[in-house]
NURO-609168 format. One record per residue (C-alpha): z, x, y. Coordinates in steps of 0.001 Angstrom, whole numbers, plus 524288, in hexadecimal, padded with zeros to 5 digits. Example, Ala and Ser with C-alpha at 12.3 -4.5 7.8 and 13.67 -1.06 7.14 Angstrom:
BEGIN
       z       x       y
   81E78   8300C   7EE6C
   81BE4   83566   7FBDC
//
This chain:
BEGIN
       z       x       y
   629BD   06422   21265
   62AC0   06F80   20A09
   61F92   07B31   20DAB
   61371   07C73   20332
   61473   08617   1F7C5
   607D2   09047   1FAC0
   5FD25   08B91   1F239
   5F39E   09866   1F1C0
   5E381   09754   1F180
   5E684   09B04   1E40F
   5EE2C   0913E   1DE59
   5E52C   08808   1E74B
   5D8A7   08B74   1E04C
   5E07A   08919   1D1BD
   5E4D4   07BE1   1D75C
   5D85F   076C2   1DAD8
   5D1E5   07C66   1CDED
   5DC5F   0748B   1C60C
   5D98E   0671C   1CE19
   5CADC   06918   1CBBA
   5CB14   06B2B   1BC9A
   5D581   0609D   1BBBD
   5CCC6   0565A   1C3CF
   5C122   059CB   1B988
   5CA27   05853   1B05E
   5C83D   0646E   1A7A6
   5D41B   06640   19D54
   5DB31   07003   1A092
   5DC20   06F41   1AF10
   5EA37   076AA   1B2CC
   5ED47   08369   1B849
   5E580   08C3C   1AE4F
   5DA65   0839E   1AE50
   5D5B7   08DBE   1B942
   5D81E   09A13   1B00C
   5D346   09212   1A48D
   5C65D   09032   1AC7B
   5C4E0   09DF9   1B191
   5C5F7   0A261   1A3EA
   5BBF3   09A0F   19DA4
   5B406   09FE2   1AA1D
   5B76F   0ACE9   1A537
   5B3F9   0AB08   19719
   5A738   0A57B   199D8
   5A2D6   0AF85   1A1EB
   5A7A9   0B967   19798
   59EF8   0B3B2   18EDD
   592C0   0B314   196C0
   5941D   0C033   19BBF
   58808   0C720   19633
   588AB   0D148   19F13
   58A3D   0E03C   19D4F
   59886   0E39A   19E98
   598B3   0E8E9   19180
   59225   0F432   19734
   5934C   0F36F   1A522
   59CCC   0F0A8   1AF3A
   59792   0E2BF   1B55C
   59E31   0DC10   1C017
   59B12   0CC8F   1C17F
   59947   0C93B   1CE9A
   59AB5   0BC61   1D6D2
   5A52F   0B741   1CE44
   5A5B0   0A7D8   1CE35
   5B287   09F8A   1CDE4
   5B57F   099E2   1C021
   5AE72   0902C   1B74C
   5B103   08758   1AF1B
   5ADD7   0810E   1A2F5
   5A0C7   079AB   1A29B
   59B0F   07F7A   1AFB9
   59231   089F1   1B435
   596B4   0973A   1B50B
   593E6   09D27   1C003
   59777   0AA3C   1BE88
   58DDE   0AB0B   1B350
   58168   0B147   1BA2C
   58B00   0B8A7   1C466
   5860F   0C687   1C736
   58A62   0D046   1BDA9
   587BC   0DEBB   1C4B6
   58CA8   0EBEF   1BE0C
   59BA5   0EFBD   1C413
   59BE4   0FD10   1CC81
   5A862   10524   1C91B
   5B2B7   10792   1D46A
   5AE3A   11389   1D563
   5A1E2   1120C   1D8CF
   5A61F   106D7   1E2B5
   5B00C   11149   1E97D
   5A641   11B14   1EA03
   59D0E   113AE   1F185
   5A913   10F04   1FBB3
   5ABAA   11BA3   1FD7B
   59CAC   11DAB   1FFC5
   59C6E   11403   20AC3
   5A842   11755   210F2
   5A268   1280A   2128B
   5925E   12797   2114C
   58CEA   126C1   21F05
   582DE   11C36   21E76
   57478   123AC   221CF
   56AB5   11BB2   22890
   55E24   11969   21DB9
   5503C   118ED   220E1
   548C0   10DD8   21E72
   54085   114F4   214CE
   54B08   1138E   20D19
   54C00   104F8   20E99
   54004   10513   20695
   540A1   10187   1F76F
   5381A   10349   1EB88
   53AAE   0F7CF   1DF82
   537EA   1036A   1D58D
   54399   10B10   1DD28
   54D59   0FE5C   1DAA9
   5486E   0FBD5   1CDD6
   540FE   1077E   1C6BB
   53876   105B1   1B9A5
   53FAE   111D3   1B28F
   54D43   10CF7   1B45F
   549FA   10026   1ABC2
   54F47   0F5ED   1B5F3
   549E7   0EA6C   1ADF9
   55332   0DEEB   1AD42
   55842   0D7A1   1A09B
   54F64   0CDDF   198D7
   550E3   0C4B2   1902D
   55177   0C7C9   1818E
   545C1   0C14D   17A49
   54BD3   0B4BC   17346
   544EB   0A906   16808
   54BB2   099C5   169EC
   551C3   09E9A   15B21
   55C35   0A3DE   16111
   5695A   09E39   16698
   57048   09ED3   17441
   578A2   0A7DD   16F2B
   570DA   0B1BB   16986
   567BB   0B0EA   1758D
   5722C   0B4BC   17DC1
   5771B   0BF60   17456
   56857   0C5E2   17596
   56801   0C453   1852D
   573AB   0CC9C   1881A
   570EB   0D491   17B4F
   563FA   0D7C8   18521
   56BC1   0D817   19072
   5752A   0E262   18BFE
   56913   0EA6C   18689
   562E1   0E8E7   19436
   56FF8   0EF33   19C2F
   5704D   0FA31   19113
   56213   0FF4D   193E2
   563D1   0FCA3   1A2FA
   56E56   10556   1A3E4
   56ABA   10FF3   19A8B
   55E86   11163   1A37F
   565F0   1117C   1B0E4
   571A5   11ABC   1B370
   57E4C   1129C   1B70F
   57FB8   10F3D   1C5C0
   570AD   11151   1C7BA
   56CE8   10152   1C488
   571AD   0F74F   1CF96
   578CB   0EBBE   1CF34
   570FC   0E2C3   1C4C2
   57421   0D6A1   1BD28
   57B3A   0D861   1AF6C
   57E75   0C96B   1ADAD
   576EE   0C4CA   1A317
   5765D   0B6DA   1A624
   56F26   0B895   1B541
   564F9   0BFDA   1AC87
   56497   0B55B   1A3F0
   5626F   0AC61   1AF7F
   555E2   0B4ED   1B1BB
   550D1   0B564   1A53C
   55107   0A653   1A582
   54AD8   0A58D   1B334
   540B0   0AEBD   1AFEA
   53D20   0A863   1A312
   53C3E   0994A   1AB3D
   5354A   09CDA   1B72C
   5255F   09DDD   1B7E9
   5277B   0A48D   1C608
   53234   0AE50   1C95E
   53714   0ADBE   1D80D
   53EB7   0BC77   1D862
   545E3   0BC14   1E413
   5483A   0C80A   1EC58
   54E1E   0CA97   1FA22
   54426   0CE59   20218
   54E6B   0D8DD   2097E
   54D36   0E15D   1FA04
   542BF   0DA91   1F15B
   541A6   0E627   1E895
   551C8   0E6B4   1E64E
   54EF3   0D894   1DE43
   54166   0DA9E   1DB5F
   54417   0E070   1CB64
   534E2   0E395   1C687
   53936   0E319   1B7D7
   53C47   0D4E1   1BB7D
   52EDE   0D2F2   1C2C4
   527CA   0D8D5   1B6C9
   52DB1   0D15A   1AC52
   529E0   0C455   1B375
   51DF8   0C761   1B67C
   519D4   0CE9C   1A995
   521BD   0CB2D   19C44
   524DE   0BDC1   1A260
   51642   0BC2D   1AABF
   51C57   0B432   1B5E4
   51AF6   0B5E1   1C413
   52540   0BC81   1CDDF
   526FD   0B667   1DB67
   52F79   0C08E   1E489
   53628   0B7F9   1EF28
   538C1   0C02A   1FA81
   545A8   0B98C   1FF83
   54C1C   0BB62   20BF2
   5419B   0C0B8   21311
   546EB   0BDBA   21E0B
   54F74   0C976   21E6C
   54351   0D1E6   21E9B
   53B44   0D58B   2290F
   52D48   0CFBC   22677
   52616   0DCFC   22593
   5306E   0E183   218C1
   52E70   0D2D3   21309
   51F8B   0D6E0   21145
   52148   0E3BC   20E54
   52B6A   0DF1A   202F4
   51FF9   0D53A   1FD96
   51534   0DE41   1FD93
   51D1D   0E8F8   1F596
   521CF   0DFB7   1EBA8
   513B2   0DB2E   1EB2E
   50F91   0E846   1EA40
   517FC   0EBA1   1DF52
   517FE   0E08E   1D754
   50B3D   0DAAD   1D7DF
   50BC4   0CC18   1D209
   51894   0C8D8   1D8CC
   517AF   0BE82   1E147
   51EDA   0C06B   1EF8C
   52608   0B5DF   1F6EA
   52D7A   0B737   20379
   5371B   0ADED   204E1
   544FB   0AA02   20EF9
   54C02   0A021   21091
   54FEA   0A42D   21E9E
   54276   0A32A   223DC
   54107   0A4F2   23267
   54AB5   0AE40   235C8
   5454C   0B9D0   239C0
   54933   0C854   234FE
   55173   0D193   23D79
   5568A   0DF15   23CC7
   564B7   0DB7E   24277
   56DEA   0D5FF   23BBC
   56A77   0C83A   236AD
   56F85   0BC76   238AB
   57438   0B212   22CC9
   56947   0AD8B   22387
   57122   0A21D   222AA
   56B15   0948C   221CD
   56EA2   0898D   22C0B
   56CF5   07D89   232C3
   55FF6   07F2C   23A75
   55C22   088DF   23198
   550C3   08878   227F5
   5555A   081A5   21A38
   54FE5   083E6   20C80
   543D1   07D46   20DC5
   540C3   0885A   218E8
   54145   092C9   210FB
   536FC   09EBA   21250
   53097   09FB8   205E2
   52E26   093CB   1FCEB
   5205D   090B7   20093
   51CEB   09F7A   1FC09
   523FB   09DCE   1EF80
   51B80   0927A   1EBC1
   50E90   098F8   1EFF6
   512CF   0A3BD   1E6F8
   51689   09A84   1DBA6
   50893   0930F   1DF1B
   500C6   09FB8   1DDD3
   50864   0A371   1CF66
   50798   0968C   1CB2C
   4F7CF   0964F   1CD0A
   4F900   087ED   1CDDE
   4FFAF   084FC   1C116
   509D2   07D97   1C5CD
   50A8B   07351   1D072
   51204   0787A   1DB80
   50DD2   06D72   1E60F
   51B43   069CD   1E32F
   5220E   07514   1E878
   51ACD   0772A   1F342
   51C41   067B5   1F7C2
   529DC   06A90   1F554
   52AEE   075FE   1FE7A
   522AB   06EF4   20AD6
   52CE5   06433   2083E
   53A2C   06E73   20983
   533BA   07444   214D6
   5334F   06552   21BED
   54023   05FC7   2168A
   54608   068F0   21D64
   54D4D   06310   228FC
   54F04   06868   23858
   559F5   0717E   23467
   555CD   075E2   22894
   55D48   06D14   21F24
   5574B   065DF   2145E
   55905   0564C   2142A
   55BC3   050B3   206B8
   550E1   047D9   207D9
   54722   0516B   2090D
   54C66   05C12   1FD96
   54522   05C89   1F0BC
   54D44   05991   1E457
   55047   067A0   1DD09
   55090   06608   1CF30
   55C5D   0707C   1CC57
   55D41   07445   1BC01
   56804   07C08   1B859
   5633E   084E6   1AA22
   56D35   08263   19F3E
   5706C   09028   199B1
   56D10   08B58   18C88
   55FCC   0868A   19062
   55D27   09531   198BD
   561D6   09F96   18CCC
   559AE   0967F   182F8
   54BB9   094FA   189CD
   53E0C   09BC7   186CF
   53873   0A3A3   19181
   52E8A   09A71   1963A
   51F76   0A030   1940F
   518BE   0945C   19AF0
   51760   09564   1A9BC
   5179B   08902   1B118
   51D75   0806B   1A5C6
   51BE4   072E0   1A929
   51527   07669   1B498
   52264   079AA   1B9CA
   52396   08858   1C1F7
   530EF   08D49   1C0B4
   5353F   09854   1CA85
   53FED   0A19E   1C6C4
   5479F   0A5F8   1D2B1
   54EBB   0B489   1CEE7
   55239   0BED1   1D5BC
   55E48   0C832   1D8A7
   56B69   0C166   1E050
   56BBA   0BF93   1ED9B
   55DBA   0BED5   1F1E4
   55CCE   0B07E   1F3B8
   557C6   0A902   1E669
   5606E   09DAC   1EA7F
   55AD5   09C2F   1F7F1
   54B64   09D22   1F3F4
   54EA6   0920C   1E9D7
   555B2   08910   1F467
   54992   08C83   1FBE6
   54049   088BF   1F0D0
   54872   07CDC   1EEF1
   54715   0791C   1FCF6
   5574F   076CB   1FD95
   563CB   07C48   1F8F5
   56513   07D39   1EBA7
   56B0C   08936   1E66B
   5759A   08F06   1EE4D
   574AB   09CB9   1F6CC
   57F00   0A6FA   1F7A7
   57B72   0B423   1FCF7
   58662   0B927   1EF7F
   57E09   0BECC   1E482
   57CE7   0B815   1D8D0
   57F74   0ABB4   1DFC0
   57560   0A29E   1D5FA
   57DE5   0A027   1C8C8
   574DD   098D5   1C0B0
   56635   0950A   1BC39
   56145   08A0D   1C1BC
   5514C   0838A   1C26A
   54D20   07B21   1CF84
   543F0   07304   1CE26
   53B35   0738E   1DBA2
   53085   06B53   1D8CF
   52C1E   06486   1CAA8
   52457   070FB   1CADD
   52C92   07BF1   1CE8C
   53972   08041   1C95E
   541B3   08D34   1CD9F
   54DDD   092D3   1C5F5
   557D4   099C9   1CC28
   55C62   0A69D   1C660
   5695F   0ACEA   1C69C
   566BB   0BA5C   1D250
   5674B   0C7CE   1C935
   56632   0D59C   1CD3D
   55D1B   0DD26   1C56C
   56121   0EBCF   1C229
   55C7A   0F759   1CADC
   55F1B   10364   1D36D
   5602A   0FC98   1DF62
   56B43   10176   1E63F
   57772   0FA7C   1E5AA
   57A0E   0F8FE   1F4BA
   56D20   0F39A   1F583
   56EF4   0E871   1EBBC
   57D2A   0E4BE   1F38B
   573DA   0E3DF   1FE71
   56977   0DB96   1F992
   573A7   0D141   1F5B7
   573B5   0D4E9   1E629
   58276   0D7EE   1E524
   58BD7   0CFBD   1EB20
   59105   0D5E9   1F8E3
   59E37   0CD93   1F57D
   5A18B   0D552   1EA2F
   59DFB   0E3C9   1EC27
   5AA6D   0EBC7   1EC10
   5A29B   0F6C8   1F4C4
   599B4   0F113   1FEFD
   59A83   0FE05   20904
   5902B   10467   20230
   5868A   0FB53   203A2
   588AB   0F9D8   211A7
   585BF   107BB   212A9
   578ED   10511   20B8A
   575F3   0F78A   21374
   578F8   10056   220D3
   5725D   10DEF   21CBD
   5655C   103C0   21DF2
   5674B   0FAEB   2291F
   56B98   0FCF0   23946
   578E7   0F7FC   23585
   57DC9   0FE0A   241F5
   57417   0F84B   24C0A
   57539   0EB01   242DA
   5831A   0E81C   24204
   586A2   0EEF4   24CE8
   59356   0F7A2   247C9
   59B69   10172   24DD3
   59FFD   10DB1   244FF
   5AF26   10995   241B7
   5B437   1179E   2493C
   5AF3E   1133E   25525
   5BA4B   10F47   25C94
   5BC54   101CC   265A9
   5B6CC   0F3E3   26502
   5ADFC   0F14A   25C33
   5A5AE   0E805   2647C
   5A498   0EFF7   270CC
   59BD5   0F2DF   27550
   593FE   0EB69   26FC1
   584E9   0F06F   26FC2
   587E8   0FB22   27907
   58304   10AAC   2782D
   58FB4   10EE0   2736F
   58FE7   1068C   268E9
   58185   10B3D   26586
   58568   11A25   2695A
   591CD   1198F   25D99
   58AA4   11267   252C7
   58131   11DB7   24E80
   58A53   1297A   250A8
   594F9   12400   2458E
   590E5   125DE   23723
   59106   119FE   22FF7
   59747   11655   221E9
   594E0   10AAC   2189E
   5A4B0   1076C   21B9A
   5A42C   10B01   22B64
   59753   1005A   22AAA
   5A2A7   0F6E4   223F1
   5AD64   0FA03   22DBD
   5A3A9   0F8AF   23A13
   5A048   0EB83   234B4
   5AB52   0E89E   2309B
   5B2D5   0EAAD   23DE6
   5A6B6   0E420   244EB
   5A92D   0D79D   23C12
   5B7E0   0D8FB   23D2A
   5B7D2   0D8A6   22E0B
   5C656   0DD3F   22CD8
   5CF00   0DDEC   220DD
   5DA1B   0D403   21F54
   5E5F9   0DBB2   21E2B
   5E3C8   0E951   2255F
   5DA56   0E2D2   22F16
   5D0B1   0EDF2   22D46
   5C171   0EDCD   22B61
   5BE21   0E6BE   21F5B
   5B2C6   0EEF8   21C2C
   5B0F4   0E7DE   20F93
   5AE60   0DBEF   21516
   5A638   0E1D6   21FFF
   59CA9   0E8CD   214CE
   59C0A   0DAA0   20EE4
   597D9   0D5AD   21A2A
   58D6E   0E01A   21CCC
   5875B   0DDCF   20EC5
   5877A   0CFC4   21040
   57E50   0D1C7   21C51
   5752E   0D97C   2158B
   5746E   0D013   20B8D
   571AE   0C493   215CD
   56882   0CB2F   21A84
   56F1F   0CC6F   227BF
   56E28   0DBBF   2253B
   56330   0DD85   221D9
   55D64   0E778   21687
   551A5   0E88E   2122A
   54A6C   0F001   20944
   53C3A   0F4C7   20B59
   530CA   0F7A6   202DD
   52A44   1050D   20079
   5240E   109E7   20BE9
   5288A   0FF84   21469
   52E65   10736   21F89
   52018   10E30   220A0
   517CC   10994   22927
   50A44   10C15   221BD
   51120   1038A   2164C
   51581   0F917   21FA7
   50B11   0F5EE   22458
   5040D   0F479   216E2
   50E18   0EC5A   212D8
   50A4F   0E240   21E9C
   4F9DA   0E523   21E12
   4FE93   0E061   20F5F
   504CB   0D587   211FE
   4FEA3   0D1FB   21B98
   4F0BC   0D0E1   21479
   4F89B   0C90D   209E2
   4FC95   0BF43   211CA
   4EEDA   0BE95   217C1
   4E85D   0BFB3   20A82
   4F0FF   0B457   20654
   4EF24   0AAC8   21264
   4E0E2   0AC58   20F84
   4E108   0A71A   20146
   4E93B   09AC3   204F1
   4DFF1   098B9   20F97
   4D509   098A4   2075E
   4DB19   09004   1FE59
   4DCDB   086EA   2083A
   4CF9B   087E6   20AF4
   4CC52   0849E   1FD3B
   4D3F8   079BC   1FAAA
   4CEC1   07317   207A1
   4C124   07510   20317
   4C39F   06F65   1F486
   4CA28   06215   1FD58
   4BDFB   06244   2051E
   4B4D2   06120   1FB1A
   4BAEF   05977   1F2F8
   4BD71   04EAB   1FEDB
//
């Protein structure tokens, strides 16, 4: 039997494409069908690219495979974030590879929102061009990124270049906002509890609440990750500073307690909780209960939400038979660019609640918690939601899904990587902000390295003095922090065998981002211990303050059943 002619992954891949398109039976199905599909891809994207390369340098991010005619494109809403030159990018590797890495205080752990996004500097974020129904699709359009372009000019005219951060310059996620924002009665911003005020923009607060006089939700997500004592402190400053915004703490890991060491997995298994478990719904809907006043009839909802918590079986899995039908609603783009902002709250006694905030910080999972099951999928990749979409909870309440975008400010760079806003797959210099991520936490006592110029095992011995005696008497660097790991993990490069200190930065970064390595920013005045403990006589008093009004409702409704038996 003659030997088989190598077939590469390649060619494989090509093959399969061609048998697909020829079993649907599209014309043209041979060889360059796969070209002629790539370039239809290309051509569309071309021509909804409304983003501004004209005048900056943009680099599209989380690139998806191919589409083809007649289907969603999913590289539409991708993240579009401003290119750094290769200079810059060496610069900073060189950085890591010399700076020795300088223990900081935790008074410097401690942020101000007006530091991240100052009033003078004219953060605001794009809106949408006033509009009559006189006017076409294409002339709509035409005025959007006419206002778009306008918006960039003035943004960075006002800030020097390389001062802004990493912000959104696709035009059609902001047109996903505008849409959301224009729909919703309530707005759920969603923040990560680890750095609410990196995702907390105020221009966006006080355009809701003021020009469009609608009510702000915060959802404090993954609070889990938090000790308990920085979860109140967190509430009671945003409270503080923004006085009708309406705090919510909310996981959907709930009984898993915080600690200091390295974490284990936030992963979700069999014996686990499930969806319907989740930390948090019940205080979304006494929220939405106390904006709503009673205007609409949220019974519904909260029947809904005493049923999740039941259906849920022994090992935390849902049965069929007990999951609520989710009306899911794709928006037509059509029916999205051509529709009125809506000036009637509550329209058909419906509430709708807009879900937005930046990527990464867990949208998908507080809707598949609201939902009570698995409806939109979770990826820990920014920019992982690709379209608008509306569930329908209950007859009465309706949520739509928004697109994650990252708002313009001064935050450092590093920090955003951290917090999950840029992808950790495709920086091309991670070192740096390992140096940042280790300048702020024990990384020594947590993952346990051993300065690369120490000679020997690595493993041995393992906990003993000498171990403890060499750690602190070697000065550490961003890339000797990659190499340590890196040799620890046995992370090694294919060819050369040597440490693959890419890969071990990666893998550093993605542990931060897990929140297996843990970093979390504080409030003003948090570290002091006259402010701390106002923060908990605060909060504490709240709480108490609250439990007495529900109990005296209580009382009240009691009383009206007695006399009226």
């Amino acid at each position: 039997m003659p030997r088989k002619k190598p077939f590469s992954t390649k060619q494989k891949k090509k093959q399969m494409q061609v048998k697909r398109e020829r079993k649907r039976g599209e014309p043209g199905s041979g060889p360059s069908s796969r070209n002629a599909s790539v370039e239809r891809g290309m051509d569309r994207e071309r021509q909804s690219d409304t983003s501004d390369s004209e005048t900056t340098d943009v680099r599209r991010i989380n690139q998806q495979p191919g589409i083809r005619e007649g289907r969603y494109d999913p590289n539409r809403f991708r993240l579009h974030f401003e290119k750094e030159s290769r200079e810059e990018v060496e610069r900073r590797k060189k950085l890591a590879r010399e700076k020795v890495l300088d223990e900081m205080l935790d008074k410097d752990l401690e942020v101000d929102i007006s530091d991240i996004y100052p009033t003078e500097k004219g953060l605001e974020f794009p809106r949408r061009p006033p509009w009559n129904y006189g006017m076409n699709r294409e002339e709509l359009l035409r005025k959007e990124e006419k206002s778009y372009r306008e918006y960039l000019n003035d943004l960075h005219s006002r800030n020097p270049p390389g001062s802004l951060s990493h912000f959104e310059h696709n035009l059609e996620t902001w047109r996903q906002l505008w849409r959301v924002l224009e729909m919703s009665d309530v707005i759920l911003l969603i923040v990560d509890i680890r750095h609410p005020v990196l995702q907390f923009p105020p221009a966006l607060y006080h355009y809701i609440t003021g020009e469009l006089q609608k009510q702000v939700v915060v959802v404090l997500n993954k609070a889990d990750l938090c000790p308990p004592p920085l979860v109140l402190a967190w509430t009671h400053y945003l409270q503080t500073q923004f006085p009708h915004l309406h705090c919510v703490c909310f996981t959907s890991h709930p009984g898993q307690p915080y600690s200091t060491v390295l974490q284990k997995k936030r992963m979700r298994k069999k014996g686990t909780c499930g969806w319907g478990h989740a930390g948090g719904p019940t205080h979304i809907l006494k929220a939405c209960q106390e904006i709503t006043a009673g205007k609409v009839d949220l019974s519904s909802w909260e029947k809904k939400i005493q049923r999740d918590a039941v259906a849920m079986g022994p090992e935390g899995e849902q049965s069929e038979e007990g999951a609520d039908s989710v009306l899911v609603e794709h928006q037509s783009d059509v029916a999205m660019e051509i529709s009125s902002p809506s000036q009637e709250l509550y329209k058909d006694g419906v509430l709708t609640l807009g879900c937005i905030g930046f990527p990464n910080v867990g949208k998908s999972s507080v809707l598949n918690s609201l939902v009570g099951r698995k409806v939109v999928s979770v990826s820990r990749t920014p920019g992982h939601t690709k379209y608008f979409q509306t569930y329908y909870l209950t007859p009465t309440v309706k949520l739509c899904d928004c697109p994650g975008l990252v708002f313009p400010s001064l935050v450092n760079k590093q920090l955003q990587i951290l917090a999950g806003i840029y992808p950790v797959s495709q920086l091309q210099e991670p070192y740096s902000s390992v140096g940042y991520l280790c300048e702020r936490t024990p990384f020594l006592s947590v993952l346990k390295l051993r300065h690369p110029s120490v000679e020997g095992p690595q493993h041995a011995p393992k906990g003993g003095e000498k171990e403890r005696e060499q750690g602190p008497e070697h000065s550490w660097t961003a890339w000797d922090v990659c190499e340590a790991w890196a040799e620890r993990r046995g992370y090694k490069t294919a060819k050369a065998a040597r440490n693959d200190v890419y890969r071990a930065a990666n893998s550093l970064l993605r542990l931060a981002v897990d929140g297996r390595l843990c970093l979390c920013l504080r409030p003003p005045a948090y570290n002091d211990q006259r402010g701390h403990i106002i923060y908990l006589k605060s909060v504490i008093l709240q709480e108490a303050s609250q439990k007495l009004q529900e109990a005296s409702l209580k009382l009240v409704g009691t009383s009206l059943k007695l006399a009226r038996s």
